[in-house]
C-alpha positions as CSV (number, residue, x, y, z in Angstrom):
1,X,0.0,0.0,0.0
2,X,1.6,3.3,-0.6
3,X,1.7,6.3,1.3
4,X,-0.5,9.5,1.5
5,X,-0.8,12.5,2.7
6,X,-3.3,13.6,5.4
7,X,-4.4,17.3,5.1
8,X,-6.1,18.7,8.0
9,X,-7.2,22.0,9.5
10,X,-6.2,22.5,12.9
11,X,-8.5,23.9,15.5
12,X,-7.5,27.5,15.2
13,X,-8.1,27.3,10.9
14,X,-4.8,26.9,10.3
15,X,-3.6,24.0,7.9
16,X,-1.1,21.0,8.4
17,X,-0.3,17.9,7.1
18,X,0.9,14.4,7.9
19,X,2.7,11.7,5.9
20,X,1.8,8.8,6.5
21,X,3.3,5.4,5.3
22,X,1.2,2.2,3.6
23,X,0.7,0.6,6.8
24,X,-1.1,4.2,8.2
25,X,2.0,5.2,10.5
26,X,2.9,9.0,10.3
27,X,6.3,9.0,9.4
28,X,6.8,13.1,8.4
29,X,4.6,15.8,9.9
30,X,4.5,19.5,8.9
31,X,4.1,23.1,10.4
32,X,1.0,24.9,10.4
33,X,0.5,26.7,7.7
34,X,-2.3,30.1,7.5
35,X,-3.9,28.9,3.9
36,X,-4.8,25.5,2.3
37,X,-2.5,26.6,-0.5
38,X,0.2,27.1,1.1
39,X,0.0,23.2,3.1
40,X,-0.6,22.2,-0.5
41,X,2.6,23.8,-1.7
42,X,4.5,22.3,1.0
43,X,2.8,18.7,0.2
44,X,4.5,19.6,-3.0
45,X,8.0,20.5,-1.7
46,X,7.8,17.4,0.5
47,X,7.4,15.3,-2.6
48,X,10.3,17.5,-4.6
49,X,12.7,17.3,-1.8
50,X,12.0,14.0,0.3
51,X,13.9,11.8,-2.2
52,X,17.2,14.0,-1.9
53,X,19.6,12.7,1.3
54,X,21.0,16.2,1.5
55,X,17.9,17.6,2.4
56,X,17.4,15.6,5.7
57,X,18.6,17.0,8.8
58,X,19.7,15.0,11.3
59,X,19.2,15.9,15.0
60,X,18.6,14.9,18.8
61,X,16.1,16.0,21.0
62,X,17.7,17.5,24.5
63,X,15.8,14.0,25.9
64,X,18.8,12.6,23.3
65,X,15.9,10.8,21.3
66,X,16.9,11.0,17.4
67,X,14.7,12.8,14.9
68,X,14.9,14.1,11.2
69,X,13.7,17.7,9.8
70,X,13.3,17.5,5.8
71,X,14.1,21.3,4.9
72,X,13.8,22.9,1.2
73,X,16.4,24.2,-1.5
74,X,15.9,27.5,0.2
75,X,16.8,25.8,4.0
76,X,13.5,25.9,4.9
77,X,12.1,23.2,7.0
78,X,9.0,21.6,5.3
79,X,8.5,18.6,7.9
80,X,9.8,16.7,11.1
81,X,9.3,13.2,12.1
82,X,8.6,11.5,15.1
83,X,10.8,11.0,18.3
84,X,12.7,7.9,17.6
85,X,14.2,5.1,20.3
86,X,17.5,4.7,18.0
87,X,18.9,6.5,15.0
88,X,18.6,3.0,12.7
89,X,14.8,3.8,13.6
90,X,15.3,7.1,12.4
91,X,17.1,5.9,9.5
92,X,14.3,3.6,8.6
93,X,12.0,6.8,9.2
94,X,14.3,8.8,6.2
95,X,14.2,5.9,4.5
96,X,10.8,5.8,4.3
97,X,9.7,9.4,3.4
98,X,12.2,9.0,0.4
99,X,10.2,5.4,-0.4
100,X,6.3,7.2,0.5
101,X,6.5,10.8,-0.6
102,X,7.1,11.1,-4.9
103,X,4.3,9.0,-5.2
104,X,1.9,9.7,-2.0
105,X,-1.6,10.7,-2.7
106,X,-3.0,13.6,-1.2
107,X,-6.2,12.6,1.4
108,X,-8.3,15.7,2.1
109,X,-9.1,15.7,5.6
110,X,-10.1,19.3,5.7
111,X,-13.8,19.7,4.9
């Protein structure tokens, strides 16, 4: 099953999106965003960018769990996974935006 993205509007109207992997876990999860257009441009830029190593950002919470930011050409981050127990977790985690995201279908969750 492949992966899709989740677009939702947040309590306050503001928009943000999840992507989540075939078997339904959220592997890469956005900011907010103040328009629908604007998540939608950074589904886009997730799909552009996820597939490119030098775009992923590795990094440690100060709990010293491991996590990943995907950022843009322009350095700007676009997404940040989970907390992970280990950084081969994480690795997987990269591995599997790069695997989900060119591809991932966009489910509108905002209506």
């Amino acid at each position: 099953m492949a992966g899709k993205f989740e677009l939702k509007t947040s309590a306050n109207g503001k928009f943000h999106f999840n992507l989540k992997a075939g078997n339904g876990q959220i592997i890469l999860s956005s900011e907010m965003y103040e328009t629908r257009a604007a998540a939608e441009n950074g589904i886009e830029s997730v799909k552009k960018n996820g597939g490119d190593e030098a775009r992923y950002e590795r990094k440690t919470s100060a709990k010293g769990d491991p996590y990943f930011v995907l950022k843009a050409s322009n350095g700007q981050e676009i997404g940040r996974s989970e907390m992970y127990t280990s950084e081969s977790a994480m690795e997987n985690g990269i591995a599997s935006v790069k695997t989900n995201a060119p591809d991932a279908t966009i489910a509108d969750a905002t209506a």
